[in-house]
C-alpha positions as CSV (number, residue, x, y, z in Angstrom):
1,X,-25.0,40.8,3.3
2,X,-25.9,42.9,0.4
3,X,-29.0,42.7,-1.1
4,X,-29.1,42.5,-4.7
5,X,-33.2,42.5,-6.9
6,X,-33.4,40.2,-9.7
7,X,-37.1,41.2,-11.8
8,X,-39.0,37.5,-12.8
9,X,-42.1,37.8,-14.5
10,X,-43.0,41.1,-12.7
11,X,-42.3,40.6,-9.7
12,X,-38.8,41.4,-8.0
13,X,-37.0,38.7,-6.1
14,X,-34.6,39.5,-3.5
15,X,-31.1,38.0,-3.3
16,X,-28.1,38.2,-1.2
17,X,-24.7,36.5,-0.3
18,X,-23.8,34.7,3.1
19,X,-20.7,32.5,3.8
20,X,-19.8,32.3,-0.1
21,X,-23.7,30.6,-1.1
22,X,-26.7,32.7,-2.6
23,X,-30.0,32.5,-0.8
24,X,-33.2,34.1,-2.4
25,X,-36.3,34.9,-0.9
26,X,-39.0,32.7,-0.5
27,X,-41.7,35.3,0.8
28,X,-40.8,37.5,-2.7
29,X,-41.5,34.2,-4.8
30,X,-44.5,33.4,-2.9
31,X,-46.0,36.7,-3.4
32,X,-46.3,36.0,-7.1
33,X,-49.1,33.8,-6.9
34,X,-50.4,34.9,-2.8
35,X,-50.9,37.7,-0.6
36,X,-50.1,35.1,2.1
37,X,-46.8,34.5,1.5
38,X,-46.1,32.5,5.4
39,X,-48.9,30.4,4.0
40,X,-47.6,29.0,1.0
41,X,-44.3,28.7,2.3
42,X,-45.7,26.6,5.5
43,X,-47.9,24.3,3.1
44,X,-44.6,23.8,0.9
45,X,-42.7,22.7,4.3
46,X,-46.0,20.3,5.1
47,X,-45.3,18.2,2.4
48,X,-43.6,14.5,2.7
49,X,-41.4,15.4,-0.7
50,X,-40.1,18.7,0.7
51,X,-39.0,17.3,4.0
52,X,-36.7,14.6,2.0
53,X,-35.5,16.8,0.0
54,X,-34.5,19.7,2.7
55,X,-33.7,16.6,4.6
56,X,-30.9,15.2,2.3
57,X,-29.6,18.9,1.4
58,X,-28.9,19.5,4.3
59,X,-26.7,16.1,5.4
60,X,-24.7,16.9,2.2
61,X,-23.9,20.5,2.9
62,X,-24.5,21.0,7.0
63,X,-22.3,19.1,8.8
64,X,-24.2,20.2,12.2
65,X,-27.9,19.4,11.1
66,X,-29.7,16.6,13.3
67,X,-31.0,14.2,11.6
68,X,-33.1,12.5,14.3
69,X,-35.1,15.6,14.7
70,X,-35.1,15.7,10.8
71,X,-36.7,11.5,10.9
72,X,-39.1,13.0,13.4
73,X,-40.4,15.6,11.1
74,X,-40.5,13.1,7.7
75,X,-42.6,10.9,10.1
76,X,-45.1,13.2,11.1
77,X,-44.8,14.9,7.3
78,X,-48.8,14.8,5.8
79,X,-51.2,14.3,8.6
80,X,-53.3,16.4,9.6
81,X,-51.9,17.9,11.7
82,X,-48.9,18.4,11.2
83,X,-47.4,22.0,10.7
84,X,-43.9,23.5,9.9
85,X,-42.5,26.7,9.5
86,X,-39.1,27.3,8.7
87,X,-37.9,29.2,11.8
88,X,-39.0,25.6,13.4
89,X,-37.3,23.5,11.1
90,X,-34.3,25.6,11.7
91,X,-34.7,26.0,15.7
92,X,-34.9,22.0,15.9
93,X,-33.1,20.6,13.2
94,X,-30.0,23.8,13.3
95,X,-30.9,23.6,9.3
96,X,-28.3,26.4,7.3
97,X,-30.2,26.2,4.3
98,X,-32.8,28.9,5.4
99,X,-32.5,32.2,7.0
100,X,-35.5,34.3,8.6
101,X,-34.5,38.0,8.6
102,X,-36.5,40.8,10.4
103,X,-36.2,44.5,9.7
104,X,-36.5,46.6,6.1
105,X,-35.7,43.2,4.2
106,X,-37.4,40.9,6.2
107,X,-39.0,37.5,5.0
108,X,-37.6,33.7,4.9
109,X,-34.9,33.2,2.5
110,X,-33.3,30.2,1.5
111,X,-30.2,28.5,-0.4
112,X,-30.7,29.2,-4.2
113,X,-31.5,25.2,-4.5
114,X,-33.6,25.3,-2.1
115,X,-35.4,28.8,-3.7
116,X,-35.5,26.9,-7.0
117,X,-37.4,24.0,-5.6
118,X,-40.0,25.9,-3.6
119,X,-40.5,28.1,-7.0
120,X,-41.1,24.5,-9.2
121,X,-44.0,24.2,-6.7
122,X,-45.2,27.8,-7.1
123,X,-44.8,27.0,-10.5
124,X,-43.3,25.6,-13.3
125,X,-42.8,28.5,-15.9
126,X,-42.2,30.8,-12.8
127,X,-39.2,28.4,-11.8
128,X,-37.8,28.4,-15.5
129,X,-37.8,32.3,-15.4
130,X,-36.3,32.5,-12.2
131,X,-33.5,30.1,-13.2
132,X,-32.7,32.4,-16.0
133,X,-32.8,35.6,-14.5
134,X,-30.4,34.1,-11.7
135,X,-28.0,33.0,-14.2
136,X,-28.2,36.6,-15.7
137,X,-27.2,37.8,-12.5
138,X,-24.5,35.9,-12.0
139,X,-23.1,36.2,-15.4
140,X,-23.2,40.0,-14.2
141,X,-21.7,39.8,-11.0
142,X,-18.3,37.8,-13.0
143,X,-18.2,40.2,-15.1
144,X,-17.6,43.1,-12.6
145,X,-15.5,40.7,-10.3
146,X,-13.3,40.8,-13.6
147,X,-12.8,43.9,-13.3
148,X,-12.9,44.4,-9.4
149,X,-10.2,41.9,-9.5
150,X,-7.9,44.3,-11.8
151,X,-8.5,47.5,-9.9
152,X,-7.8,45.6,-6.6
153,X,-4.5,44.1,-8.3
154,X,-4.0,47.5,-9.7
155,X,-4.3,49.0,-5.8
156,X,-1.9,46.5,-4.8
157,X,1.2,46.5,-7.2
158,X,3.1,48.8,-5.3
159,X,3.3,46.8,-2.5
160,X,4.3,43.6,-3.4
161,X,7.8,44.9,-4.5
162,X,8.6,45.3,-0.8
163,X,9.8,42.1,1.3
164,X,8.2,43.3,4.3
165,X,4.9,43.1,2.8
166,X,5.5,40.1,1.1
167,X,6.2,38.4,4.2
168,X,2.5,40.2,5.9
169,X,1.4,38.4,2.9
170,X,2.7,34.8,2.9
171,X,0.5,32.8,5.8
172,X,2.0,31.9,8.6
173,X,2.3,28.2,9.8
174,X,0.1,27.3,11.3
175,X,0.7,25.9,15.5
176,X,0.5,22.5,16.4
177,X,-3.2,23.4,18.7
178,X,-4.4,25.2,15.6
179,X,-4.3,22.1,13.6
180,X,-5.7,19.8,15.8
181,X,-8.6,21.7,16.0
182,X,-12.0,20.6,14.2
183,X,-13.2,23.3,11.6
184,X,-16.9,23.1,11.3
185,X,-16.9,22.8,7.3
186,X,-14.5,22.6,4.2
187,X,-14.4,26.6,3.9
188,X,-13.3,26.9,7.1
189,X,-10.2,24.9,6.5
190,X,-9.3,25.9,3.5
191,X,-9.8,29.6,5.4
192,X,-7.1,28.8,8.4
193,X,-4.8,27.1,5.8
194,X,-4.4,30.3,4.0
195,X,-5.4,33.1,6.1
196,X,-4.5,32.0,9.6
197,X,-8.6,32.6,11.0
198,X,-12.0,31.3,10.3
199,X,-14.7,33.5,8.5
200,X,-16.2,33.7,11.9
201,X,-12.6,35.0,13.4
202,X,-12.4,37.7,10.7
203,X,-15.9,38.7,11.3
204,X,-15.9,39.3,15.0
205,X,-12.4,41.2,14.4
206,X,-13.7,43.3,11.3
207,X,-17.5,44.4,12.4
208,X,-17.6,47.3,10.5
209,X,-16.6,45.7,7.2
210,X,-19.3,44.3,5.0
211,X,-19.2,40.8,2.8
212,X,-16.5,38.4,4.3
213,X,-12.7,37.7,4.3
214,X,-12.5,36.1,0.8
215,X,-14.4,39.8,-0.4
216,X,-10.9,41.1,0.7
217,X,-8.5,38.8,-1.0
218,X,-6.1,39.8,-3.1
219,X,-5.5,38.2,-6.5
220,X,-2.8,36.1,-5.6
221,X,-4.8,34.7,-2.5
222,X,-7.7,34.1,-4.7
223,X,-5.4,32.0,-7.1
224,X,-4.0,30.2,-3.9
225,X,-7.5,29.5,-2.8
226,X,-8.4,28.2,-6.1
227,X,-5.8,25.9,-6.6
228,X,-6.2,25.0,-2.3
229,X,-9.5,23.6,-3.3
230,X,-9.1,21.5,-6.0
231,X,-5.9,20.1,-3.7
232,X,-8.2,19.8,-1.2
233,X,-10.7,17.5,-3.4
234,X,-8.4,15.4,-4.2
235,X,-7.0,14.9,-0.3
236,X,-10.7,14.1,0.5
237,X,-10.7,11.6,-1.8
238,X,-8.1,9.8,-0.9
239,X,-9.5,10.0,2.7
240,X,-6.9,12.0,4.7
241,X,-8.1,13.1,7.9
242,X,-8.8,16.7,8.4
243,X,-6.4,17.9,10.4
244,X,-3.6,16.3,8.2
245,X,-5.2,17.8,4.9
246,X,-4.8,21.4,7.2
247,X,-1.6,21.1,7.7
248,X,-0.5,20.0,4.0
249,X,-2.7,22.8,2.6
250,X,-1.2,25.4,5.1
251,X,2.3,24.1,4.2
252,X,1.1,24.4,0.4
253,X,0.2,28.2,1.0
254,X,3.0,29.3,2.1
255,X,5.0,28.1,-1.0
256,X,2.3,28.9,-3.4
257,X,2.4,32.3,-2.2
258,X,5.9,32.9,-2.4
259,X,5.9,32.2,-5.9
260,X,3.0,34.1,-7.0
261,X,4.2,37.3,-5.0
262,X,7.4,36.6,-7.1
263,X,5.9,36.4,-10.2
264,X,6.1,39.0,-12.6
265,X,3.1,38.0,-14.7
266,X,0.9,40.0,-12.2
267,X,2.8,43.1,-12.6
268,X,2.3,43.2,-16.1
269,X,-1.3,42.3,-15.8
270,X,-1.8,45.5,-13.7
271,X,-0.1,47.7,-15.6
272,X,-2.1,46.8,-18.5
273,X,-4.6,49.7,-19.1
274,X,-8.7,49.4,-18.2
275,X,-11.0,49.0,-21.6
C-alpha cells in the first residue's frame, strides 16, 4: 500500500491503493478547516444524509456489508445522542469503504467517493480542488504505467519464445471444487479465471512483495484481464450464475492466452526503442 501526497489548496492529502480502488485520507482533508480532525469526521458520520449515502455505497460495492446493522444506524442517525465513528461503522456493519491505519501514516481513510463526499461537506471549493488534483494524479500514474508496461514487456520478450514458459504462462483449468466455490467479489473471479488464486492467495504466498497480483501482470495478462471483464459484464447481464461465468472465463483465458503469447505484435512493440 504505497502512499502517494497530492497538494490541494495547501494542504497535502494522502493517497494510497488497496485491492485495485484509491482511498484518501479523511483526517488530511479534515485538517484543512480543524485541528480536530476525529471531530469533524465523527459529526460527518452523525448525519442522516451521510449514513444513506455510505449506506447505499456500500450495498453496491460490498457484497459482505450488513445491512440490518446499517437500518439500525440510519434509525438512530440525528438524535442527540447518537455518535459514530468509523472504526464503529466498520466493526458493526464489516463496511470496506473505510480503513483506520495506525503507525507513521495513521488517520481514517476512505474510498475516493467516499473522500470526495466528506470534502463537499468540508467544503465546496475545497472538493472542486481536490477533484482536480486527483485527476492530475491519475493522469500521472497512466502515464508511467505506459511506460512501466513497455519496460516490463521489454523484461519479458526473451521468454516468451520458449514453450516451456509459455505453457507457466497459459492458466491452468481450473478443478471442478475450484469452481464451485463462491468468490467474495467480481475481482476475485476474474482473478482465479486467469491466474489460478485470489488476491488474498497471492498475498499470503508473496508477503514480501508490495502492491498485489495484477502489479505483477505481464502485458499479455493485462490484455486478457481487460477483455475478461468486459466478457464478464456481459455474462452478468445476461444472468449466468457465478460459478458458470468462472468456468467460461477460465476456459476463455486459456485460449486468449495462447494467442497473445503467439502474437508477434508484442515482439515488435518491445523492440521498439524508449522516447
Amino acid at each position: 500500500m504505497k502512499n502517494t501526497k497530492i497538494q490541494v489548496q495547501g494542504s497535502e492529502i494522502t493517497v494510497f491503493r488497496l485491492e485495485q480502488h484509491d482511498f484518501i485520507s479523511l483526517t488530511d482533508i479534515a485538517k484543512h478547516k480543524t485541528d480536530d480532525s476525529s471531530a469533524a469526521i465523527g459529526n460527518w458520520m452523525r448525519n442522516r444524509n451521510t449514513i444513506e449515502f455510505l449506506g447505499i455505497w456500500e450495498t453496491l460495492y460490498n457484497p459482505e456489508f450488513k445491512p440490518i446493522e446499517f437500518e439500525g444506524f440510519k434509525n438512530q442517525a440525528g438524535s442527540n445522542a447518537f455518535t459514530l465513528s468509523p472504526r464503529k461503522w466498520i466493526e458493526t456493519t464489516h463496511a470496506k469503504g473505510f480503513v483506520v491505519k495506525a503507525g507513521r501514516y495513521g488517520g481514517t481513510y476512505a474510498h475516493k467517493d467516499i473522500a470526495i463526499k466528506f470534502a463537499s461537506w468540508i467544503s465546496v471549493e475545497f472538493e472542486l480542488y481536490l477533484i482536480k488534483e486527483f485527476q492530475r494524479l491519475k493522469e500521472v500514474e497512466q502515464e508511467h504505467l505506459g511506460w512501466s508496461v513497455k519496460r516490463q514487456l521489454t523484461k519479458i520478450n526473451y521468454r516468451i519464445h520458449t514453450d516451456a514458459v509459455k505453457e507457466n504462462l497459459i492458466p491452468t483449468a481450473l478443478t471442478a471444487q475450484q469452481v464451485s466455490l463462491v468468490y467474495a467479489t467480481e475481482a476475485d473471479l476474474l482473478n482465479m479465471a486467469l491466474f489460478g488464486q485470489t488476491a488474498k492467495q497471492w498475498r499470503d504466498k508473496n508477503p514480501d512483495k508490495e502492491g498485489n497480483i495484477r502489479d505483477y501482470a505481464n502485458v499479455s495478462q493485462l490484455v486478457c484481464l481487460a477483455n475478461l471483464e468486459t466478457l464478464n459484464a456481459h455474462f452478468i447481464q445476461q444472468g449466468i450464475e457465478q460459478t458458470k461465468r468462472l468456468a467460461l472465463l477460465n476456459k476463455t483465458a486459456i485460449q486468449q492466452m495462447r494467442l497473445l503469447l503467439a502474437d508477434k505484435g508484442l515482439q515488435k512493440l518491445a523492440e521498439q526503442p524508449d522516447k
